[in-house]
C-alpha positions in Angstrom: -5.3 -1.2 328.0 -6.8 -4.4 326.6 -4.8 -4.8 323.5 -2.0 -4.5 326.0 -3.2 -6.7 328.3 -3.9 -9.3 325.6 -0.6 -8.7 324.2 1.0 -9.4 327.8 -1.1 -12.6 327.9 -0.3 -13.7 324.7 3.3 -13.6 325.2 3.7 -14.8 328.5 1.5 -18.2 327.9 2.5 -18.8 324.0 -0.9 -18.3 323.0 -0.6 -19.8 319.4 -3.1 -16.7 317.9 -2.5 -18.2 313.9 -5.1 -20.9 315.1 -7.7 -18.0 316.1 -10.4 -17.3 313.9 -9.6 -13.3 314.5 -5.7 -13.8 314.8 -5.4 -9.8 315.4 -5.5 -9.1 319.1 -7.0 -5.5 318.1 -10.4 -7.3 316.7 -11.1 -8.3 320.6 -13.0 -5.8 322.2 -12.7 -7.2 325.6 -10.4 -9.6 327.6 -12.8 -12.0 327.6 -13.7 -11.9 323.8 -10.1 -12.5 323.5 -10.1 -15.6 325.9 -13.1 -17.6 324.6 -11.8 -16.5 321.0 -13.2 -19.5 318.5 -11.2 -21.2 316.6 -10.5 -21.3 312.6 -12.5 -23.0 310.7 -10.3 -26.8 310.1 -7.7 -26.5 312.7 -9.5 -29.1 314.7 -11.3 -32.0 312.3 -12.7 -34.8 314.4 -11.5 -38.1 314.5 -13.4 -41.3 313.3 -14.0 -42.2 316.3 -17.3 -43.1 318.6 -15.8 -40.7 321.2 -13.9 -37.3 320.6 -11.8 -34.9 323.0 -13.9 -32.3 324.0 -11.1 -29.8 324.7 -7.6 -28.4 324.1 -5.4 -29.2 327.4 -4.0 -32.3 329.3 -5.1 -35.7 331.1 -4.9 -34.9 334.8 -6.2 -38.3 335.3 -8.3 -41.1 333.3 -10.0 -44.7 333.8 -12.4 -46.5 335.8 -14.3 -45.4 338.5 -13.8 -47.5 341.3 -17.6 -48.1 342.8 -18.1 -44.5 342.7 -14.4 -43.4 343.3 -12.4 -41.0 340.7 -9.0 -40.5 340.9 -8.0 -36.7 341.6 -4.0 -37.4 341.8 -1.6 -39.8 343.4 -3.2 -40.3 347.2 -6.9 -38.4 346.6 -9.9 -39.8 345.5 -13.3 -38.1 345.0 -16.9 -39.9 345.0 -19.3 -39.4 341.8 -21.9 -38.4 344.5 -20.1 -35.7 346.4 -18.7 -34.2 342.4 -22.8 -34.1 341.6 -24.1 -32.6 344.6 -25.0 -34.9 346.7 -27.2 -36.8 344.9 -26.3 -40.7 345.1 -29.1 -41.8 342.9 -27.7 -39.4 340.4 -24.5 -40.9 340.7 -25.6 -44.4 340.7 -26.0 -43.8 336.5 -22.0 -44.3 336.9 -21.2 -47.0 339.0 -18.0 -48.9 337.9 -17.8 -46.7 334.9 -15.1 -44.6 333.6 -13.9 -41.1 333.9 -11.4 -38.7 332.5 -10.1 -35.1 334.1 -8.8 -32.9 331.1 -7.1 -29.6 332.7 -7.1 -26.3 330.6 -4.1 -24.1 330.9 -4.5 -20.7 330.4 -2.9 -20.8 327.0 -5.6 -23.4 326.0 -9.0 -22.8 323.9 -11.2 -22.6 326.3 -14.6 -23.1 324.4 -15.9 -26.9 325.2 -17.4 -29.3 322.8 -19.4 -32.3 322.7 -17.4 -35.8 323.1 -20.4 -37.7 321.4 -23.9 -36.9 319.8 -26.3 -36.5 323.2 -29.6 -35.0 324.5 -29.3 -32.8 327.2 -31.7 -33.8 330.4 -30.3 -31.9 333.4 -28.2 -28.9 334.2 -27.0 -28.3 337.7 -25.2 -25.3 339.1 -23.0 -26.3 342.6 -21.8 -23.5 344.5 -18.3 -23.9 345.9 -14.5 -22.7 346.4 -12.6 -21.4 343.7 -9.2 -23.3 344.2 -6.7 -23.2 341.4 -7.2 -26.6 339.6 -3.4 -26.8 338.1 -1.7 -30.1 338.3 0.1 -29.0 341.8 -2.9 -28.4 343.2 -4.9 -31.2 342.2 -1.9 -32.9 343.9 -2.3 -31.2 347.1 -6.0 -30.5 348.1 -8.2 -32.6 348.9 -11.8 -33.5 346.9 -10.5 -30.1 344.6 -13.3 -31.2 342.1 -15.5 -31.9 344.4 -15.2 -28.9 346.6 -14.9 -26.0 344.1 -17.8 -24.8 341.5 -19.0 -26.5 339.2 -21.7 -26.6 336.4 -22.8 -30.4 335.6 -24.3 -30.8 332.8 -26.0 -34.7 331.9 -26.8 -35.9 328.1 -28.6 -39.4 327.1 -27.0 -41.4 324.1 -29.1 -43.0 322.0 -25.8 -45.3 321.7 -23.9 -44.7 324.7 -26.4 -44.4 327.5 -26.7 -41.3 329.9 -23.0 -39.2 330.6 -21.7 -36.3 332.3 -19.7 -33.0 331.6 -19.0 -31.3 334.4 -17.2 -28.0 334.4 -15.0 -27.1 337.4 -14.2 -23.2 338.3 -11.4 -22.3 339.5 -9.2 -19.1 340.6 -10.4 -16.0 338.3 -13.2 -18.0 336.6 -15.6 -15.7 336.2 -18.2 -17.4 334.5 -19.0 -20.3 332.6 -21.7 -20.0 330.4 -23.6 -23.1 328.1 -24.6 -22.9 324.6 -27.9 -23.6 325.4 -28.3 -20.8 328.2 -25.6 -18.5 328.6 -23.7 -17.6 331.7 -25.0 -19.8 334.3 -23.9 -18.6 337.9 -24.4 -14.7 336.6 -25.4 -13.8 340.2 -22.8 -15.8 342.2 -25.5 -17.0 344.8 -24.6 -19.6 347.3 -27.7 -21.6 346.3 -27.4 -24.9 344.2 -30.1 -24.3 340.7 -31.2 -26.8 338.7 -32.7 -26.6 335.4 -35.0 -30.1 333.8 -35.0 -30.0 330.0 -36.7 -33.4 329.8 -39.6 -31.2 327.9 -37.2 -29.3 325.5 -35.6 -31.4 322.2 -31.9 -30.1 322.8 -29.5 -32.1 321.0 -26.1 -31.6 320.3 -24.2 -33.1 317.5 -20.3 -34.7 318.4 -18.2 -32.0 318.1 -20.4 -29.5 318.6 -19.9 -26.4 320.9 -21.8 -27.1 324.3 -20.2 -24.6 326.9 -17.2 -22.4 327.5 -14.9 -21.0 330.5 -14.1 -17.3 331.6 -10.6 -18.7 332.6 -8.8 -21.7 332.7 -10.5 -24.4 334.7 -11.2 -28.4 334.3 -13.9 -30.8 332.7 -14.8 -34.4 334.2 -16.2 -36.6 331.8 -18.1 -39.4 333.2 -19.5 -42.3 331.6 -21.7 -45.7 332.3 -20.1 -48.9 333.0 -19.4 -50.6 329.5 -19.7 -47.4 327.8 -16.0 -46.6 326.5 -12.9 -47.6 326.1 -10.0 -45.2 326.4 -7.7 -45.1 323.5 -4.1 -46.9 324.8 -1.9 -43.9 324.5 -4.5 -41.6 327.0 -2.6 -41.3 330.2 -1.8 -38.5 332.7 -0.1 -35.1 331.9 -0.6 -36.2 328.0 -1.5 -33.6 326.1 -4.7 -33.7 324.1 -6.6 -31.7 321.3 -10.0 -31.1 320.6 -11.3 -33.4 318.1 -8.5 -36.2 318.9 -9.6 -40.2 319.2 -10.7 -40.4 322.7 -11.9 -43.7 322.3 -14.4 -46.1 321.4 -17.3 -47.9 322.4 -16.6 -51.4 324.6 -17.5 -54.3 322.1 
């Protein structure tokens, strides 16, 4: 049944399985072995760049945060506060900053890496909807990010100041689970955790693996005011690759 399943999955999305480390759909013993399948060693070599892609999928939206307003689509807007939980001091890190919404398909690789080298400070888990978070539905509901689940996870730069990566759940997403602790809303509680790693040396190297979705979902980067500069040709519904120039720091 799973071979089949996989097979079904494979062929109805285009799933390109010669970039798979285990190309074979009969080396997955589940589903979801299949779906967070790594890559090959080399298909994705980083760019020279100050900031990488952290994903395979597409720009839903990119640029500067407006005060504390991100752009969901064409006539919705979402506030840094309400996408971190409610905290505004929290937010306040971001203020006139920049942004960018990268949407996984379900034909994407859905492990998540690191855009630059940071040290993880803060993990928060926000309960929430689980609202598909395709491009016609980021069109149509409201504060979508803001609204459904979501993991936020906050690094320090040594060179870029403090930034966010905060993974959205959507319809089906089981889990999403970080490198540094594993599935993190296991229990599906309606109760918002936090975990402080301000005592802990986690660092994580650009390009490094730093989390990972059950099903295809969307990751808001957000960054200080000053912090980067997009490259030029980043722009809605463009597609974009892990390890790909994502830009640079502002001189």
């Amino acid at each position: 049944m799973t071979r089949w399943l996989i097979r079904r999955f494979v062929a109805r999305y285009g799933v390109d399985m010669g970039e798979a480390a285990i190309p074979d759909i009969a080396g997955y013993a589940s589903f979801n072995d299949f779906f967070t399948r790594p890559l090959r060693e080399g298909v994705r070599p980083l760019a020279r760049a100050d900031f990488v892609c952290p994903v395979d999928g597409a720009i839903s939206q990119v640029g500067a945060i407006d005060d504390h307003h991100i752009v969901q689509a064409k006539g919705h807007r979402f506030t840094t506060t309400a996408l971190l939980g409610g905290d505004p001091a929290l937010a306040a890190a971001f203020r006139h900053g920049s942004f960018a919404n990268l949407y996984l398909s379900p034909r994407d690789y859905h492990r998540i890496h690191m855009p630059c080298t940071g040290r993880l400070t803060r993990m928060i888990h926000i309960p929430g909807s689980l609202f598909s978070v395709n491009p016609v539905t980021a069109r149509g509901v409201p504060n979508l990010f803001a609204r459904n689940e979501r993991v936020v996870c906050l690094f320090d730069s040594a060179e870029h100041g403090p930034f966010a990566m905060v993974l959205v759940g959507a319809t089906i997403v089981g889990s999403m689970a970080t490198a540094w602790h594993g599935i993190v809303n296991a229990r599906r509680t309606h109760a918002l955790g936090e975990w402080v790693y301000t005592d802990r040396d986690i660092l994580l190297k650009q390009g490094e693996e730093m989390g990972r979705f059950l099903l295809g979902s969307t990751v808001v980067l957000l960054f200080r005011q000053g912090a980067i500069t997009f490259e030029e040709s980043w722009a809605p519904e463009r597609p974009v690759r892990l390890g790909e120039r994502m830009g640079d720091h502002r001189a």
